[in-house]
PDB file as gemmi writes it, atoms N, CA and C in Angstrom:
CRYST1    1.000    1.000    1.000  90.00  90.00  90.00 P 1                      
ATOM      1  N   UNK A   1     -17.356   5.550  15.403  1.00  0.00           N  
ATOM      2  CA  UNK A   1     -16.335   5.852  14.448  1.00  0.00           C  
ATOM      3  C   UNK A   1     -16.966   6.263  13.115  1.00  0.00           C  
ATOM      4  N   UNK A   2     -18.113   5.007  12.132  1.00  0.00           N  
ATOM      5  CA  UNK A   2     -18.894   6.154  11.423  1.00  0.00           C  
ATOM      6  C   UNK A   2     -19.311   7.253  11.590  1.00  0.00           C  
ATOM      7  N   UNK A   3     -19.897   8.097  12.911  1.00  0.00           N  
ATOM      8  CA  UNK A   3     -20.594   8.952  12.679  1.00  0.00           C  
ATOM      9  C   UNK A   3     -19.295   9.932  12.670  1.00  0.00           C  
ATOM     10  N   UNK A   4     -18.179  10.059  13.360  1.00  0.00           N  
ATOM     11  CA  UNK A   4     -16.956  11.061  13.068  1.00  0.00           C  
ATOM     12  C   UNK A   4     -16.741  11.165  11.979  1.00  0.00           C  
ATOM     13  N   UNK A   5     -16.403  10.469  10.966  1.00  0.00           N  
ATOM     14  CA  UNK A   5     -16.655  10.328   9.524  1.00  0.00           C  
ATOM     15  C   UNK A   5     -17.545  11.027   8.913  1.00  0.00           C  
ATOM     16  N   UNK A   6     -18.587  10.836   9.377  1.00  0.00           N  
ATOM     17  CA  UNK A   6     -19.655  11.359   8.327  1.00  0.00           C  
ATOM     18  C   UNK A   6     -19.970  12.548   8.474  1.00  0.00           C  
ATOM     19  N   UNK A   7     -19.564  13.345   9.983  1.00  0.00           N  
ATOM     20  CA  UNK A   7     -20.136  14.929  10.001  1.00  0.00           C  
ATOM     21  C   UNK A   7     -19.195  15.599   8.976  1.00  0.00           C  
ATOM     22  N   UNK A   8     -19.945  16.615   8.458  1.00  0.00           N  
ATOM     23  CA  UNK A   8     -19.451  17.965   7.816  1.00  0.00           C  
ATOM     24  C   UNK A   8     -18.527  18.183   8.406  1.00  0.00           C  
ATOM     25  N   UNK A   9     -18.211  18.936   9.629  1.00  0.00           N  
ATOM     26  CA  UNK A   9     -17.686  20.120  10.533  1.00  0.00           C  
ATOM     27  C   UNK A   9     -17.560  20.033  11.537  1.00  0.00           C  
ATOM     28  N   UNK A  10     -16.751  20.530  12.115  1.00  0.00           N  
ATOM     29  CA  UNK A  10     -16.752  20.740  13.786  1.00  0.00           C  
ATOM     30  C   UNK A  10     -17.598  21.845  14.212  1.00  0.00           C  
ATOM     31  N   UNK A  11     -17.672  23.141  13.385  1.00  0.00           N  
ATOM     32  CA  UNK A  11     -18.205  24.484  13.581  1.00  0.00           C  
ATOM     33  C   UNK A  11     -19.289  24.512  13.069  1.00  0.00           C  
ATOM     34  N   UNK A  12     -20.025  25.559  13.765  1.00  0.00           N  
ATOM     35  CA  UNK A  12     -21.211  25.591  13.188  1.00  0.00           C  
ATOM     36  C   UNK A  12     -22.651  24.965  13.540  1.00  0.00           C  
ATOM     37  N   UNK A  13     -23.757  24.790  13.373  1.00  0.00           N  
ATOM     38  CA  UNK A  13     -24.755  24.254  13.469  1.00  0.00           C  
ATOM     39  C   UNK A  13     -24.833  23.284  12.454  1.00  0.00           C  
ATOM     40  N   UNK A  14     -24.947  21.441  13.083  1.00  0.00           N  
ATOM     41  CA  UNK A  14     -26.214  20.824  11.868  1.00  0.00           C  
ATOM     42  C   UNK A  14     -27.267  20.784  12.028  1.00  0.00           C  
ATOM     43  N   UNK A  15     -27.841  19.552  11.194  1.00  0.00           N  
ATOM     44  CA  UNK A  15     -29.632  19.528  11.692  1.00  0.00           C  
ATOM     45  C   UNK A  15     -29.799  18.823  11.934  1.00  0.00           C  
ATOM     46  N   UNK A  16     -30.386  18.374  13.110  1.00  0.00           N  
ATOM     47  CA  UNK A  16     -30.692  17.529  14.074  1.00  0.00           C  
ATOM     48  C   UNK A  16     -32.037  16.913  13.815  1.00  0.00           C  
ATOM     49  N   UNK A  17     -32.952  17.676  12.966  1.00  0.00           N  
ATOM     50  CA  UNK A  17     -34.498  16.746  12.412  1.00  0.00           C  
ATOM     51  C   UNK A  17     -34.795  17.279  11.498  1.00  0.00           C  
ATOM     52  N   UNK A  18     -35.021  16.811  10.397  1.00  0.00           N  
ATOM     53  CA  UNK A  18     -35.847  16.806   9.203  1.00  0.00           C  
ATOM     54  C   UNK A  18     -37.285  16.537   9.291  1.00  0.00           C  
ATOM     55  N   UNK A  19     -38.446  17.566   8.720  1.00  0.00           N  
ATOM     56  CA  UNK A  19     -39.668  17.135   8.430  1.00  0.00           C  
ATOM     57  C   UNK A  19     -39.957  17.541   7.066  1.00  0.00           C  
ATOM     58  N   UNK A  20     -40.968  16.335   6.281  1.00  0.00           N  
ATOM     59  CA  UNK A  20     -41.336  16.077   5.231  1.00  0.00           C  
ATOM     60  C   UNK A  20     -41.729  17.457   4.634  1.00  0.00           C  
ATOM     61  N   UNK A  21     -42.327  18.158   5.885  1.00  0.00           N  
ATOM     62  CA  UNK A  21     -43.493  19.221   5.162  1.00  0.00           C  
ATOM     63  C   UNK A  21     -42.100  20.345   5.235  1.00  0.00           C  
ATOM     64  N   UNK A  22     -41.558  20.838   6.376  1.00  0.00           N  
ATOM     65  CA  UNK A  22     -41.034  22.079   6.541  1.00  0.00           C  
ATOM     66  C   UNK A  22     -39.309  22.056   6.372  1.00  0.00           C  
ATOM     67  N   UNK A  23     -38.939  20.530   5.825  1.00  0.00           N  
ATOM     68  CA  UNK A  23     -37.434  20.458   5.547  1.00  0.00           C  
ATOM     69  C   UNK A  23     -36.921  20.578   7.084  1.00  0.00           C  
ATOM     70  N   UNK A  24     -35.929  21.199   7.104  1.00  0.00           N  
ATOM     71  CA  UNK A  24     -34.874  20.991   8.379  1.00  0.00           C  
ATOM     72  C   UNK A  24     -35.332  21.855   9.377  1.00  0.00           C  
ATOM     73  N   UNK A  25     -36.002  21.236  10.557  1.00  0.00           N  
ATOM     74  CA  UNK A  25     -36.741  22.196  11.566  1.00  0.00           C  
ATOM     75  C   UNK A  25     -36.212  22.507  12.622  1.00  0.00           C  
ATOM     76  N   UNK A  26     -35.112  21.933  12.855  1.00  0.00           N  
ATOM     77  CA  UNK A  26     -33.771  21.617  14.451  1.00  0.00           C  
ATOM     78  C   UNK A  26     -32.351  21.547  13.968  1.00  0.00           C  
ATOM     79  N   UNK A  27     -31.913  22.875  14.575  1.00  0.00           N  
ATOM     80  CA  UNK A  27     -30.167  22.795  14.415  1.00  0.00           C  
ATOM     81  C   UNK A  27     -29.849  22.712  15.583  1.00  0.00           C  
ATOM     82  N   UNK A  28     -28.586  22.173  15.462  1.00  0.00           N  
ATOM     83  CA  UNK A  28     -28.189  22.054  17.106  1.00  0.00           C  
ATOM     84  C   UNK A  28     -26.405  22.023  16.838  1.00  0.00           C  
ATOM     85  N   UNK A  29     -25.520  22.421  18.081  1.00  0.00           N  
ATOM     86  CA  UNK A  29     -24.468  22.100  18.241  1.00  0.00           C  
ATOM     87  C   UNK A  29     -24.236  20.645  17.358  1.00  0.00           C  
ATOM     88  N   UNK A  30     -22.334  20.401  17.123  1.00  0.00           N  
ATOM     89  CA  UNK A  30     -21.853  19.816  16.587  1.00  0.00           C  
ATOM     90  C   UNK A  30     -21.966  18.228  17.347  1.00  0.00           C  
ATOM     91  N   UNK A  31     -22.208  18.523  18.700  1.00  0.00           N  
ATOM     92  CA  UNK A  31     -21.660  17.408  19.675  1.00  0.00           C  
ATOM     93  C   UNK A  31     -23.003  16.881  20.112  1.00  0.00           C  
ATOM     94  N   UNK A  32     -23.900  17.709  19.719  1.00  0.00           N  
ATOM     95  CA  UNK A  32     -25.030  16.744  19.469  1.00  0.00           C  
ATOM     96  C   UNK A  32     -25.243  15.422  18.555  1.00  0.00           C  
ATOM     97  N   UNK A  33     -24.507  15.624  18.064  1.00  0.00           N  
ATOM     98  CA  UNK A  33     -24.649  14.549  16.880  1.00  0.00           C  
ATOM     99  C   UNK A  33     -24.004  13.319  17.741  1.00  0.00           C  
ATOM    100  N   UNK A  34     -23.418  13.477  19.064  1.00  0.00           N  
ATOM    101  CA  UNK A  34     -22.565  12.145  20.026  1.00  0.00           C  
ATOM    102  C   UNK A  34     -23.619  11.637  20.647  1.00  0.00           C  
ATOM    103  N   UNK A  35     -24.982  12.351  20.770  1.00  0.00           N  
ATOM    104  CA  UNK A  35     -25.704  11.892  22.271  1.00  0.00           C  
ATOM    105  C   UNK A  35     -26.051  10.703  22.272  1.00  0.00           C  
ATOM    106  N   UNK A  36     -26.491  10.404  20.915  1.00  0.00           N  
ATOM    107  CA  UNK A  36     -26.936   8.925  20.825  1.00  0.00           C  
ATOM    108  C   UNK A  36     -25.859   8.056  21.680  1.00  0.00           C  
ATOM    109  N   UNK A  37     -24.427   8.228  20.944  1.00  0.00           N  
ATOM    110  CA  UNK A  37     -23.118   7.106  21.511  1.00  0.00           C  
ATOM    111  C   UNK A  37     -23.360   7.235  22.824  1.00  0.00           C  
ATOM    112  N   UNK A  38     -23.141   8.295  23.673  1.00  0.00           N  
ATOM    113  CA  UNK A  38     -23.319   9.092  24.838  1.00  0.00           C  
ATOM    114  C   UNK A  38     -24.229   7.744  25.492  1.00  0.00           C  
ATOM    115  N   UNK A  39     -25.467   7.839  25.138  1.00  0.00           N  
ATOM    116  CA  UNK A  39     -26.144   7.793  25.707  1.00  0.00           C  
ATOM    117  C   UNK A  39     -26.572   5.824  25.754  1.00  0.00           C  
ATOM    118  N   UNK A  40     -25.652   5.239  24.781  1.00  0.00           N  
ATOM    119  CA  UNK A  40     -25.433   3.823  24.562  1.00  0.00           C  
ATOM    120  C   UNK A  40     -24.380   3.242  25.846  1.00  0.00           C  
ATOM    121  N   UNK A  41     -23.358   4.278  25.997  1.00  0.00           N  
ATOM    122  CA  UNK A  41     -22.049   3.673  26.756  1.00  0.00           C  
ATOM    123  C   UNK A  41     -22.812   4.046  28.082  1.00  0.00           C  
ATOM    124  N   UNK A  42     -22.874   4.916  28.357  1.00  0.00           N  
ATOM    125  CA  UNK A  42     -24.049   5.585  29.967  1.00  0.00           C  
ATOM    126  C   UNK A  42     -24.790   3.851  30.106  1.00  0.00           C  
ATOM    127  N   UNK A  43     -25.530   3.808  29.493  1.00  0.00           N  
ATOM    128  CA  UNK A  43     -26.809   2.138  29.821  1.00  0.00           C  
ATOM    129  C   UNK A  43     -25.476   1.234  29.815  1.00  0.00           C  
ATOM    130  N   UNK A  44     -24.712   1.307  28.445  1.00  0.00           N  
ATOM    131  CA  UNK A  44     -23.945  -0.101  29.291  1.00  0.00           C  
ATOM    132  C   UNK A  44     -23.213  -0.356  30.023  1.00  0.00           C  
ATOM    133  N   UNK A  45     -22.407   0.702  30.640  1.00  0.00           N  
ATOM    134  CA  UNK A  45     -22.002   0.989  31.966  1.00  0.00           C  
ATOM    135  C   UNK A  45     -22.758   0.820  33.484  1.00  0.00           C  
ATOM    136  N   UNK A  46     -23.960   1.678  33.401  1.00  0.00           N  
ATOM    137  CA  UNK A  46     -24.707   1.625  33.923  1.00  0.00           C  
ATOM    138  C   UNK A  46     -25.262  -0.137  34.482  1.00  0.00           C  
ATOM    139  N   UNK A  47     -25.612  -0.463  33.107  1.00  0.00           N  
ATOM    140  CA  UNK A  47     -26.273  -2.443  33.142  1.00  0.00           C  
ATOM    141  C   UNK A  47     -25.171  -3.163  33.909  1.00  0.00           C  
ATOM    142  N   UNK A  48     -24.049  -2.566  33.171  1.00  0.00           N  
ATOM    143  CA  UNK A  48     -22.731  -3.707  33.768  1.00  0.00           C  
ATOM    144  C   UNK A  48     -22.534  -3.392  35.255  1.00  0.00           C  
ATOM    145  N   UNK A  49     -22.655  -3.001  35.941  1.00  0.00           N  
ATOM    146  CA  UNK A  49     -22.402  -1.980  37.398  1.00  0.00           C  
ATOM    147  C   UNK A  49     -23.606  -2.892  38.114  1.00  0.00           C  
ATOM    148  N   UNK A  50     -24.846  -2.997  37.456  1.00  0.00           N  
ATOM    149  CA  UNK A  50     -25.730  -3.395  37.925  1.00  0.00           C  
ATOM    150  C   UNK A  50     -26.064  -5.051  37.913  1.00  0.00           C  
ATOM    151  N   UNK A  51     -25.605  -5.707  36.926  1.00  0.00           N  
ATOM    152  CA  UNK A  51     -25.275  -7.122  36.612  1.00  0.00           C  
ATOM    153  C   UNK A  51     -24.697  -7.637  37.944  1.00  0.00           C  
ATOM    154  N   UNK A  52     -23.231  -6.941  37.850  1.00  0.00           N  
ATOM    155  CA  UNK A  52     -22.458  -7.845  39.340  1.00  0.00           C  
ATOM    156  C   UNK A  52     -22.716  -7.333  40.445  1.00  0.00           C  
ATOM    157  N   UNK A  53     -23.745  -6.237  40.631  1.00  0.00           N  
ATOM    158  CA  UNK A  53     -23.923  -5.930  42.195  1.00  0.00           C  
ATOM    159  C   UNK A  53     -25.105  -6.826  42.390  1.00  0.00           C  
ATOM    160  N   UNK A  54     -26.279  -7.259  41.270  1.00  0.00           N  
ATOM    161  CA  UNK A  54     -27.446  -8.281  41.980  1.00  0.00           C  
ATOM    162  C   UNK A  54     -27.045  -9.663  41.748  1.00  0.00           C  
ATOM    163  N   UNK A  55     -26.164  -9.770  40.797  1.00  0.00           N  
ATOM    164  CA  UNK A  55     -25.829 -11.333  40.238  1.00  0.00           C  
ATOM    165  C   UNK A  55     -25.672 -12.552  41.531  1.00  0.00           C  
ATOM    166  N   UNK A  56     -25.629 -12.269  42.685  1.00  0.00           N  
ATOM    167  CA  UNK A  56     -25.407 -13.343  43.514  1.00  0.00           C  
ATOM    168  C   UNK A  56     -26.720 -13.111  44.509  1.00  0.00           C  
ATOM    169  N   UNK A  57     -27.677 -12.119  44.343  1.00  0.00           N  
ATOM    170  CA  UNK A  57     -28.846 -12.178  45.047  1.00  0.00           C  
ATOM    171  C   UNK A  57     -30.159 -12.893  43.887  1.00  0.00           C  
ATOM    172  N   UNK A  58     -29.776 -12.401  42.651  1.00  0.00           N  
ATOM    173  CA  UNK A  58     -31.043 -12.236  41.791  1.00  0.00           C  
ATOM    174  C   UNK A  58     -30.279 -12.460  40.524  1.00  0.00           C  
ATOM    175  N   UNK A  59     -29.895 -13.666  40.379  1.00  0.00           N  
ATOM    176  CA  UNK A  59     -29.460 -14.284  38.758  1.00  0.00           C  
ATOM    177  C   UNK A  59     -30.166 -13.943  37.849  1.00  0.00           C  
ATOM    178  N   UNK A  60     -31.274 -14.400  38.199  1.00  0.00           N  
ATOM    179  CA  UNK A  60     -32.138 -14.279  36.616  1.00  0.00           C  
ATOM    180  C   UNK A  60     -32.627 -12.820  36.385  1.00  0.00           C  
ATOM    181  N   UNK A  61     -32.698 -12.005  37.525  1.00  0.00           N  
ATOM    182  CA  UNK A  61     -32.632 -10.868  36.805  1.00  0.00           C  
ATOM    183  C   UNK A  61     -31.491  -9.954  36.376  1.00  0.00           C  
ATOM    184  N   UNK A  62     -30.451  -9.844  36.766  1.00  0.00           N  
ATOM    185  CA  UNK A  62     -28.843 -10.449  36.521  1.00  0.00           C  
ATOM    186  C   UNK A  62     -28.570 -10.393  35.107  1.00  0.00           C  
ATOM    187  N   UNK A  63     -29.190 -11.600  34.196  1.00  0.00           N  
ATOM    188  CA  UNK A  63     -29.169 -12.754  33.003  1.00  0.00           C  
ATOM    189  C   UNK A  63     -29.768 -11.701  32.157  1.00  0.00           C  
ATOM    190  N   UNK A  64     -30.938 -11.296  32.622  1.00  0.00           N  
ATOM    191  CA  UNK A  64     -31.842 -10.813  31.894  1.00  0.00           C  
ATOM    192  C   UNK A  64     -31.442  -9.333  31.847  1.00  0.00           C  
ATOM    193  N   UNK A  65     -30.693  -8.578  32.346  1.00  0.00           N  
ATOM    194  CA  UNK A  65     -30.481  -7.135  31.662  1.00  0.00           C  
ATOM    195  C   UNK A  65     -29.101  -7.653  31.257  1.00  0.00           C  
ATOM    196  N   UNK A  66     -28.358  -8.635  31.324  1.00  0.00           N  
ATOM    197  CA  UNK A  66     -26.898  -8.841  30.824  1.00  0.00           C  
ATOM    198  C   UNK A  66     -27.577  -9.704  28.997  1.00  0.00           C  
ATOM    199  N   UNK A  67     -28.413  -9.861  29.084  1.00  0.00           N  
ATOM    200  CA  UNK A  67     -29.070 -10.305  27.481  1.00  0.00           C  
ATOM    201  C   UNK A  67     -29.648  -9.294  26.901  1.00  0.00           C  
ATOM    202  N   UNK A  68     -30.348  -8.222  27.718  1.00  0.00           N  
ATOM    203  CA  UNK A  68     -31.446  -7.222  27.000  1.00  0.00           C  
ATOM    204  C   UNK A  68     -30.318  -5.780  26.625  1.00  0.00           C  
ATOM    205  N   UNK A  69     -29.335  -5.941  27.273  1.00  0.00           N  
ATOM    206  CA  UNK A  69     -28.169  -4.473  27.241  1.00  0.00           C  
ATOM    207  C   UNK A  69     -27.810  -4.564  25.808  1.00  0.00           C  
ATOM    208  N   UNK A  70     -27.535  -5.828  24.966  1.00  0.00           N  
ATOM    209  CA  UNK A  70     -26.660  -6.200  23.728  1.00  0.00           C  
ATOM    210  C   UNK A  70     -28.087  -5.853  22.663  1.00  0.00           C  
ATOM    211  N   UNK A  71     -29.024  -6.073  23.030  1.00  0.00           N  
ATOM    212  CA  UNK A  71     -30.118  -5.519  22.013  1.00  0.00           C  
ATOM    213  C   UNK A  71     -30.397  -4.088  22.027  1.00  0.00           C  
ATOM    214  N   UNK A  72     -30.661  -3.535  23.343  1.00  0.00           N  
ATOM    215  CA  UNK A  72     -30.611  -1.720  23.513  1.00  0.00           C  
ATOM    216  C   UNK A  72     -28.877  -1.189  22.763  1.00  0.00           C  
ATOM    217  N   UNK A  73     -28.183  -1.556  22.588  1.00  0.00           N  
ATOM    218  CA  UNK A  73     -27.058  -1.242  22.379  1.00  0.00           C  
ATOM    219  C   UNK A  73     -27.087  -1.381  20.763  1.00  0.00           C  
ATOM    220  N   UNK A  74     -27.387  -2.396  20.037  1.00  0.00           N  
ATOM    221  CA  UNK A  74     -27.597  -2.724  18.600  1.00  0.00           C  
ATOM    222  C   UNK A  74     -28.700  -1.904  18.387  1.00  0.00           C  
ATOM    223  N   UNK A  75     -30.134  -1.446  19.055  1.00  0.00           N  
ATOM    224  CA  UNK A  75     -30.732  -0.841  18.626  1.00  0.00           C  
ATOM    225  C   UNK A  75     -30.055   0.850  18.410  1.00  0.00           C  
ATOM    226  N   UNK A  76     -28.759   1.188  19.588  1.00  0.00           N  
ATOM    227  CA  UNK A  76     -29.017   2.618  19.806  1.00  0.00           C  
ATOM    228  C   UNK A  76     -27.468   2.759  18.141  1.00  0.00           C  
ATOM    229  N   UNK A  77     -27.231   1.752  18.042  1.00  0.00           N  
ATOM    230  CA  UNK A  77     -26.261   2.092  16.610  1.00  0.00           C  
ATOM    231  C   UNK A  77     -26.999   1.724  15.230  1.00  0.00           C  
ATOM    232  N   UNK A  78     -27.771   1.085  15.373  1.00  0.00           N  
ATOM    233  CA  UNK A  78     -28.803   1.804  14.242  1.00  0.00           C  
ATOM    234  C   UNK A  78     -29.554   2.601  14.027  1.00  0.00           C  
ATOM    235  N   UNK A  79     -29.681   3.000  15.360  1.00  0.00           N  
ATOM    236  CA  UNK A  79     -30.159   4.563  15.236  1.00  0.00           C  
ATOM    237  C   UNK A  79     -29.054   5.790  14.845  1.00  0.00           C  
ATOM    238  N   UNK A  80     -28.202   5.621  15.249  1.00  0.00           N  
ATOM    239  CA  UNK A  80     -26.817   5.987  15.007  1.00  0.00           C  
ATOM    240  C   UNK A  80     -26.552   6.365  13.636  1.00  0.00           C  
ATOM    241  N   UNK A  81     -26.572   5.192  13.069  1.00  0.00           N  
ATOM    242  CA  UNK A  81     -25.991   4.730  11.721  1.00  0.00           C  
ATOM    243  C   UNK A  81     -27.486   5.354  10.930  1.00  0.00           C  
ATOM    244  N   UNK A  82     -28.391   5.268  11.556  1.00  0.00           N  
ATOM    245  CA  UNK A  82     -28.959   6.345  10.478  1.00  0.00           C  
ATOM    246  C   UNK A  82     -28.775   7.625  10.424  1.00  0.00           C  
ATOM    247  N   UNK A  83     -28.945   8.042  11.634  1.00  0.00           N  
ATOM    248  CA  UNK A  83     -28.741   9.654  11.927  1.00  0.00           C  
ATOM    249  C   UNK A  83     -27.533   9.984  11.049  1.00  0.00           C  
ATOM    250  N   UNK A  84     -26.463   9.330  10.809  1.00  0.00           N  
ATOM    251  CA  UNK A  84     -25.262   9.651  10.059  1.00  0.00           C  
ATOM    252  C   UNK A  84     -25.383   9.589   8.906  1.00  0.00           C  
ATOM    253  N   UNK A  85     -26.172   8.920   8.459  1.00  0.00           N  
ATOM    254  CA  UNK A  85     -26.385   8.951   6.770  1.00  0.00           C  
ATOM    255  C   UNK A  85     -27.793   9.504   6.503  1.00  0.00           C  
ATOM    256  N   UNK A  86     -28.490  10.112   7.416  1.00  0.00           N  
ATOM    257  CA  UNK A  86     -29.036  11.187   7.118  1.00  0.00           C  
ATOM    258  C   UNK A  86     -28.238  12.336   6.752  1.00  0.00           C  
ATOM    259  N   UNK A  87     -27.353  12.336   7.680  1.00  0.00           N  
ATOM    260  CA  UNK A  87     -27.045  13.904   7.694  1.00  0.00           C  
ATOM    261  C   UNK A  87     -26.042  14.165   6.088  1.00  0.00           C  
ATOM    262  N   UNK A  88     -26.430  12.908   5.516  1.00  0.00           N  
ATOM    263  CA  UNK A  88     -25.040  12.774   4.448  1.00  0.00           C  
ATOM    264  C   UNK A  88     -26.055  13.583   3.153  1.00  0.00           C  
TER     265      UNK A  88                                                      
END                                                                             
């Protein structure tokens, strides 16, 4: 929901990477700016699918991507949440 907020535009190209030396080196489509989310809900979909199909063979490994999904997930919205206030 921040990052809808924070783009410019629907149209058009933003920039997708900044470097120190050469300023803005990557434009890309608008809907690039989703892949990150994209690519957060995909794993936790993915983890959750995978949780209850081993959970009654293999608990603890089960436990252990149902604990490690909530950290990949906090990591991929601070990545998020920067990319968006970069682009600000």
């Amino acid at each position: 929901m921040f990052l809808t907020r924070s783009l410019p535009s629907r149209e058009g190209f933003l920039p997708l990477h900044y470097n120190i030396y050469f300023g803005i080196d990557l434009f890309g489509q608008w809907y690039y700016a989703y892949l990150i989310a994209a690519i957060g809900t995909a794993v936790l979909v993915l983890n959750t699918i995978i949780v209850f199909s081993i959970y009654q063979r293999q608990p603890t490994l089960a436990v252990l991507i149902g604990v490690t999904t909530p950290v990949l997930e906090t990591l991929l919205a601070v990545a998020a949440n920067a990319y968006a206030n970069h682009l600000l």
